[in-house]
C-alpha positions as CSV (number, residue, x, y, z in Angstrom):
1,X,0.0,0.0,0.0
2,X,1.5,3.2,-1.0
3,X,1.8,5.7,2.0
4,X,-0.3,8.5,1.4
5,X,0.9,11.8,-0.4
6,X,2.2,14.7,2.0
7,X,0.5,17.4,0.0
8,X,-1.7,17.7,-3.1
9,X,-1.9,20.5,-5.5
10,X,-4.4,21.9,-7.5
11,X,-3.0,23.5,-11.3
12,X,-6.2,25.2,-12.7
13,X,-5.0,25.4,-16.4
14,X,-6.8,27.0,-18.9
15,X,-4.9,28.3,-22.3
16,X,-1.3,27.8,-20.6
17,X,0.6,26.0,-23.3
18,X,3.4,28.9,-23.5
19,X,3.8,28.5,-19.9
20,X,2.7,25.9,-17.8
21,X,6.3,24.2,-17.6
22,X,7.2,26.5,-15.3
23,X,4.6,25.3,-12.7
24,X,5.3,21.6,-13.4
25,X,8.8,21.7,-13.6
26,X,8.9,23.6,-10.2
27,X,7.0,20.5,-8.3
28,X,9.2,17.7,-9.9
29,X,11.4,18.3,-7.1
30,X,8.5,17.1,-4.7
31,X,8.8,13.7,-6.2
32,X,6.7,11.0,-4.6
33,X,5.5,12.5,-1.7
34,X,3.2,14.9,-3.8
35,X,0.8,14.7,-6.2
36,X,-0.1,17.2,-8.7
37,X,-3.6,17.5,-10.5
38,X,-3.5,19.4,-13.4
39,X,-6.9,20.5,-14.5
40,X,-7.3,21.2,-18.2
41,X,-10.4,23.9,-18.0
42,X,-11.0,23.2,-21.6
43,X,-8.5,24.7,-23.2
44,X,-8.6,25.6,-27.0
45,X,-4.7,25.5,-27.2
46,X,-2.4,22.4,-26.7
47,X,-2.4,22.3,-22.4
48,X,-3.9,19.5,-21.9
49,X,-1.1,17.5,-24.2
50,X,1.9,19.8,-22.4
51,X,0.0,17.9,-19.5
52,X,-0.2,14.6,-20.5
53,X,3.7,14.6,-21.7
54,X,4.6,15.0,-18.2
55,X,1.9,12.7,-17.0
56,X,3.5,9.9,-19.2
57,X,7.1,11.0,-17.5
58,X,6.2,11.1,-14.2
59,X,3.4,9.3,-13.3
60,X,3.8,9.3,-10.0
61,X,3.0,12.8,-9.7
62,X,1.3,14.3,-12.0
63,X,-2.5,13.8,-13.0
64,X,-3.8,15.6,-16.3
65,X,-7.5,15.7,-16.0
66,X,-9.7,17.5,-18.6
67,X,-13.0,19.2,-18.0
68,X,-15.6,20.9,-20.0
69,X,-14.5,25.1,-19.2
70,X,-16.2,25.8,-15.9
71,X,-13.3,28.6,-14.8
72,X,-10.8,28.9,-12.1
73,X,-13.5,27.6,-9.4
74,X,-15.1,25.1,-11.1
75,X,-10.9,23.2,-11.8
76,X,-10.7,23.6,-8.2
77,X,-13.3,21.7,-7.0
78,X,-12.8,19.5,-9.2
79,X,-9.5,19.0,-7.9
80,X,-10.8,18.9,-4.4
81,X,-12.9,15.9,-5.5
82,X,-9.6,14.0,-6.2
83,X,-7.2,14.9,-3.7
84,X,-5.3,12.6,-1.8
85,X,-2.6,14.9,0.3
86,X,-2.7,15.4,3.8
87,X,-2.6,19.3,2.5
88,X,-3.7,20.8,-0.2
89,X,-2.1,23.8,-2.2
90,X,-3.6,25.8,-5.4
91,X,-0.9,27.2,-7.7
92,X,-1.8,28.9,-11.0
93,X,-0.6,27.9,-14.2
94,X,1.8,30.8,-14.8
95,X,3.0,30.9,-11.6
96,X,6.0,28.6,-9.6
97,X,7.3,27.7,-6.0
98,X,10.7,27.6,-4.8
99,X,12.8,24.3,-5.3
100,X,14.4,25.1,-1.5
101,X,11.0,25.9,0.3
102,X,9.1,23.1,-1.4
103,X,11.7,20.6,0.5
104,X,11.6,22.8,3.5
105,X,7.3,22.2,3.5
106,X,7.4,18.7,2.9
107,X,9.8,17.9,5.7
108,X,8.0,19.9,7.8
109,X,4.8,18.2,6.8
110,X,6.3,14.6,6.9
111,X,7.8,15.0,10.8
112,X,4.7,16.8,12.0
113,X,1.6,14.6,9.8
114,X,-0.7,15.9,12.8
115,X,0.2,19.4,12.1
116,X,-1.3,23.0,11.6
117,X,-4.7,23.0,10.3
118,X,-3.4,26.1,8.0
119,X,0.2,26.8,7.0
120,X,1.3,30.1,6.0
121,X,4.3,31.5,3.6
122,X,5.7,34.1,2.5
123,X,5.6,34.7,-1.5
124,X,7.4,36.8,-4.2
125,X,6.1,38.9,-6.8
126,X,8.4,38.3,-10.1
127,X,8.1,40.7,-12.5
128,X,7.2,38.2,-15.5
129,X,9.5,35.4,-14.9
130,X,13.1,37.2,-14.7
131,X,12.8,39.7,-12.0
132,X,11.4,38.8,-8.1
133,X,10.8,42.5,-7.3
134,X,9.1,42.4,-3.6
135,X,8.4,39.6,-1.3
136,X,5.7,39.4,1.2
137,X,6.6,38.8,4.4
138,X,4.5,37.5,7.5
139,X,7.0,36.9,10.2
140,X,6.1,40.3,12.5
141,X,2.9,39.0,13.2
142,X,3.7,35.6,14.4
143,X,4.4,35.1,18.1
144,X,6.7,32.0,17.3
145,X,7.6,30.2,14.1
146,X,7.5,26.7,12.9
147,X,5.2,25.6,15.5
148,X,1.4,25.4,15.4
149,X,-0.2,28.5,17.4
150,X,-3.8,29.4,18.3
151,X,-5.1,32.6,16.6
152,X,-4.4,34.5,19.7
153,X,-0.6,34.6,18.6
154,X,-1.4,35.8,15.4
155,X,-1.0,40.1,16.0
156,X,-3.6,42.2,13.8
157,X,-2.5,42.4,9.7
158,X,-2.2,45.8,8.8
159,X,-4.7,47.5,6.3
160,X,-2.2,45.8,2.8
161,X,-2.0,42.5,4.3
162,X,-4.2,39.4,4.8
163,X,-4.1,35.5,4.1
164,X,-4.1,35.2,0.4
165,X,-4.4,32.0,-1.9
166,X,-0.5,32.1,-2.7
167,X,0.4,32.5,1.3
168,X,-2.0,29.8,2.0
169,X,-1.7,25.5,3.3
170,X,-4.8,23.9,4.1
171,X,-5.1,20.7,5.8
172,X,-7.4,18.8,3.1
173,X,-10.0,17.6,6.0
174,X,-10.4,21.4,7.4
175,X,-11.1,22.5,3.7
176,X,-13.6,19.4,3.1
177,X,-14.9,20.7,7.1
178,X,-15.7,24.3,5.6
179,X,-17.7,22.3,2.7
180,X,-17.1,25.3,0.4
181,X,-18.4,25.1,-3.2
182,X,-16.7,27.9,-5.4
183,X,-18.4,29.7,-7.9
184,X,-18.0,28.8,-12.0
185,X,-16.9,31.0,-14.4
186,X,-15.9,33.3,-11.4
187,X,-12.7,35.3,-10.8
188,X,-11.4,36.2,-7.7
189,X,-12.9,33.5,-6.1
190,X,-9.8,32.6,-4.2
191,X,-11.1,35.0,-1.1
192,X,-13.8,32.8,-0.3
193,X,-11.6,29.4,-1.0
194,X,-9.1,31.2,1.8
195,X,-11.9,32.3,3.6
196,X,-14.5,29.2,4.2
197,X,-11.2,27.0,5.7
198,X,-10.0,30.0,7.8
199,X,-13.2,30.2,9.9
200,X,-13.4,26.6,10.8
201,X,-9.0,26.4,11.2
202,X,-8.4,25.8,14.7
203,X,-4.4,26.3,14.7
204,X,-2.0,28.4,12.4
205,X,1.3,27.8,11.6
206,X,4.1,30.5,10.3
207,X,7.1,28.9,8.3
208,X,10.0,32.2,7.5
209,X,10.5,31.1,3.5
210,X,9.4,32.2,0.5
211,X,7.6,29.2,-1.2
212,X,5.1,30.6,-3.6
213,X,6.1,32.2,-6.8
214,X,4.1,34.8,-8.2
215,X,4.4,36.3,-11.6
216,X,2.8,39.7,-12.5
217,X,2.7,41.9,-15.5
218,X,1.8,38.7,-18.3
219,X,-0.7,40.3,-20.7
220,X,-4.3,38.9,-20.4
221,X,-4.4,38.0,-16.1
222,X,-7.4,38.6,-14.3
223,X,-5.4,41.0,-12.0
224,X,-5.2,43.5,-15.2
225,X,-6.4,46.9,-14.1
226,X,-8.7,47.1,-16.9
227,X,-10.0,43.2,-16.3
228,X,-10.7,44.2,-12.7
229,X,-13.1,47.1,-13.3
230,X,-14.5,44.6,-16.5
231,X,-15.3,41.9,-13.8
232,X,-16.9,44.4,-11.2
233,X,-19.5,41.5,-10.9
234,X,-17.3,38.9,-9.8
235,X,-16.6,40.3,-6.6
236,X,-20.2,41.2,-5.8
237,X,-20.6,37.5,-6.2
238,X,-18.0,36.6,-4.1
239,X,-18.8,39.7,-1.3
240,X,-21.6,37.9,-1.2
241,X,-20.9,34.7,-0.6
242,X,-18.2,35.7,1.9
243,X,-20.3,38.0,4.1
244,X,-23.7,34.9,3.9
245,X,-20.8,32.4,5.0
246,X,-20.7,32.6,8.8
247,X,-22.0,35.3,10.8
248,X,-19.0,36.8,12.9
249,X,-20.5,39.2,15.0
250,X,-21.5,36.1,17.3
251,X,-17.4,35.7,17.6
252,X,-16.9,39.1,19.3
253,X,-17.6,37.6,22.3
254,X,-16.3,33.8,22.7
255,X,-13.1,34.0,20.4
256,X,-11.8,37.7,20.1
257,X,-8.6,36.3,18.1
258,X,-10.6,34.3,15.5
259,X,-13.0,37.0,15.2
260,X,-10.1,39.7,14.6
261,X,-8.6,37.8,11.7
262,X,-11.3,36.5,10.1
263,X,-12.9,40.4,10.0
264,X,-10.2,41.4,8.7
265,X,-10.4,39.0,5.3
266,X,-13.9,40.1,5.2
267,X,-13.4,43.5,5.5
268,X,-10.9,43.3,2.2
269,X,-13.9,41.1,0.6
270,X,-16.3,43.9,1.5
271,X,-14.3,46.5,0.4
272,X,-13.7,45.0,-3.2
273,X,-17.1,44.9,-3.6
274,X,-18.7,48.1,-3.0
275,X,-15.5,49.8,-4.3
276,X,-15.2,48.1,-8.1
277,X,-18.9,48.3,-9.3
278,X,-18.4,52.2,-8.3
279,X,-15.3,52.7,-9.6
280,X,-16.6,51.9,-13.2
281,X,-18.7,55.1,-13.0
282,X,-21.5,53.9,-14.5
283,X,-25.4,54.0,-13.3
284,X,-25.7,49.6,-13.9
285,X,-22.5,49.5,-11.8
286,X,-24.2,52.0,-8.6
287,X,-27.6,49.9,-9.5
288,X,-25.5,46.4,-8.9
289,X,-23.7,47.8,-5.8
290,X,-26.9,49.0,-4.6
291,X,-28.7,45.8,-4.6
292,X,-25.9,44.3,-3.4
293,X,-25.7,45.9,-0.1
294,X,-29.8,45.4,0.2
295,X,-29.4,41.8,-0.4
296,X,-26.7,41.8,2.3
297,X,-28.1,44.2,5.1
298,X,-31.5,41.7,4.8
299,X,-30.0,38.2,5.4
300,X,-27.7,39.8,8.3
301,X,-28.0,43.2,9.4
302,X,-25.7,43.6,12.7
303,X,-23.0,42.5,10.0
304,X,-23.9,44.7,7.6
305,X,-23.6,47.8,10.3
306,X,-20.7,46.4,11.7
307,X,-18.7,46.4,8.2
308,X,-20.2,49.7,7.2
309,X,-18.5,51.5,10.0
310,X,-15.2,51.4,8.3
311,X,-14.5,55.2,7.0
312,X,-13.0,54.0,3.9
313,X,-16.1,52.2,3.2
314,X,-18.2,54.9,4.0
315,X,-16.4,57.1,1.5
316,X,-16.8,54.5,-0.9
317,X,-20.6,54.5,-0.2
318,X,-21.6,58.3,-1.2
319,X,-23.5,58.4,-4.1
320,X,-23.0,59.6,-7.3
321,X,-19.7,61.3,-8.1
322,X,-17.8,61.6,-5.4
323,X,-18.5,57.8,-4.3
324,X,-16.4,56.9,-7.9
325,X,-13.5,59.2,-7.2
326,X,-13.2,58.1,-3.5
327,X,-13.5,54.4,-5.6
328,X,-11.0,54.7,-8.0
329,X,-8.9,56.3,-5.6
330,X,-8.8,53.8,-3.4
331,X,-8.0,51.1,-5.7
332,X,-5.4,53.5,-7.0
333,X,-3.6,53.6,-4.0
334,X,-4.2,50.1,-3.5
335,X,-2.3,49.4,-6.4
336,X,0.3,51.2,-5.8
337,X,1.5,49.5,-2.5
338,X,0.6,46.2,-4.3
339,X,1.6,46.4,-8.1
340,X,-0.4,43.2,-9.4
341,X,-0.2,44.5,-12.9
342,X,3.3,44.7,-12.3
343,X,3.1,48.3,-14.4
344,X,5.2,50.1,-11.6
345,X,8.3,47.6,-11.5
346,X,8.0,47.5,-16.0
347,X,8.5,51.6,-15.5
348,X,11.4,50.8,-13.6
349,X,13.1,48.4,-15.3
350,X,12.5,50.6,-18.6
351,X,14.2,53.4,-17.2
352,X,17.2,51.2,-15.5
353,X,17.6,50.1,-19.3
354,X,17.4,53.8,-20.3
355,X,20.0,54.4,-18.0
356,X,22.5,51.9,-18.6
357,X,22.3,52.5,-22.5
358,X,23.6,56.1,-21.9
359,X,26.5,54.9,-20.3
């Protein structure tokens, strides 16, 4: 009998062809303590055969599995479905993790099988695949490191950061606990995948390595300025589902520490979605964000209040104009501590280049 597989991941893969290698070849190191399940989201290019090849090569860790398109969501679930790994780790097909951390997780995962029910990492943000640019970094607000804490020695995230899909371990069982079902056809569903887990979690553990690589700036990702404001609606389906998933104002009371970190993610969930559909400055986008917040304040409206009392959100909330410039502002400035387009660090590079061809 084959001893089961330390960790399992999840490669949603749609369209990847040019670039999936780089996720596969990262996790070859992994050997046969992992299992990869690469999920073909029925691509019209050749990913499901760049799949295969390494299927036939090393079958003892990777999977390709093809489905009929049902988006990001839809592959992971599926995956979820299949999993075998005491954890369980999504990594996007143009992205990579480190050949170092990846044997620093697995031995950590193989002399502690009873571990964490949530692991967190740092990651890096590469500027397409050449240039790591800025790494995020977790460590201040762990009381201790490498060992499995409660979420009272977890300190409060500041306004920037929060537990994101890329800093993200879950125990399989705690994410099959949450019985989560993303959306299809979705983006930015990975708040609520991160989300569901970290209410039920009932440990956290903080490892100091970079593991998850992250690549920005490729033409055509969801995390596009212009294909955020596109998919306003996505994260109005997603606020939804986040804020409908567990009612947290009844954790004020028995589990301040739990109830501090799991606000937190839902405050950045509820400030995506008022802040997009106005950003767009259009009266359908004020008319979504409008019922949105009806639908929300009449299934739980103690939460509703206690997210409204944010000022940012508030600011956000004024109608008409001066609700989209406070909007676009704030995502403005949001992307300028965080980059995802990667625009900034391109500037950058162009004008290092600039510079070095005068001399």
């Amino acid at each position: 009998m084959n001893p089961r597989k330390l960790l399992s991941f999840c490669i949603p893969s749609y369209n990847s062809e040019s670039f999936l290698h780089y996720a596969l070849d990262s996790l070859i190191p992994g050997g046969e303590e992992i299992e990869v399940l690469i999920i073909d989201d029925g691509s019209k290019d050749k990913t499901l055969e760049v799949a295969k090849s390494y299927e036939e090569r090393y079958p003892h860790i990777f999977k390709a599995i093809h489905q009929e398109n049902a988006g990001h969501g839809g592959a992971i679930n599926h995956a979820l479905k299949l999993a075998t790994g005491i954890y369980f780790k999504v990594l996007d097909s143009d992205d990579w993790v480190d050949e170092e951390a990846l044997k620093k997780l697995l031995e950590f995962i193989r002399v502690t099988p009873e571990g964490p029910d949530l692991i967190v990492t740092d990651y890096t943000y590469w500027s397409l695949h050449d240039h790591p640019f800025d790494t995020i970094c977790y460590k201040e607000f762990f009381s201790k490191h490498g060992v499995a804490i409660p979420f009272s020695g977890v300190s409060k995230f500041t306004i920037q950061d929060y537990c994101t899909l890329h800093s993200a371990t879950f125990r399989l069982d705690v994410i099959k606990r949450a019985n989560i079902t993303l959306p299809e056809h979705c983006s930015y569903e990975d708040n609520y995948f991160v989300y569901g887990p970290l209410c039920v979690a009932k440990n956290i553990c903080y490892l100091p390595f970079s593991f998850y690589q992250y690549q920005i700036g490729r033409s055509g990702q969801s995390m596009e300025a212009a294909t955020l404001l596109r998919k306003y609606r996505d994260f109005l389906t997603v606020g939804k589902l986040t804020f409908d998933y567990l009612d947290i104002t009844k954790l004020k009371k028995t589990d301040k520490a739990r109830y501090r970190l799991i606000k937190h993610h839902l405050n950045f969930a509820w400030m995506a979605a008022t802040a997009f559909p106005m950003a767009i400055g259009t009266k359908q986008g004020r008319e979504d964000k409008k019922r949105f917040l009806e639908e929300c304040k009449k299934s739980n409206k103690r939460q509703y209040k206690l997210l409204n009392r944010r000022f940012l959100i508030r600011l956000v909330n004024l109608p008409g104009r001066l609700g989209t410039f406070f909007a676009r502002s704030g995502i403005k400035v949001a992307g300028n501590i965080v980059d995802f387009s990667g625009t900034e660090e391109k500037k950058k590079q162009k004008k290092l280049a600039k510079k070095a061809a005068k001399r």
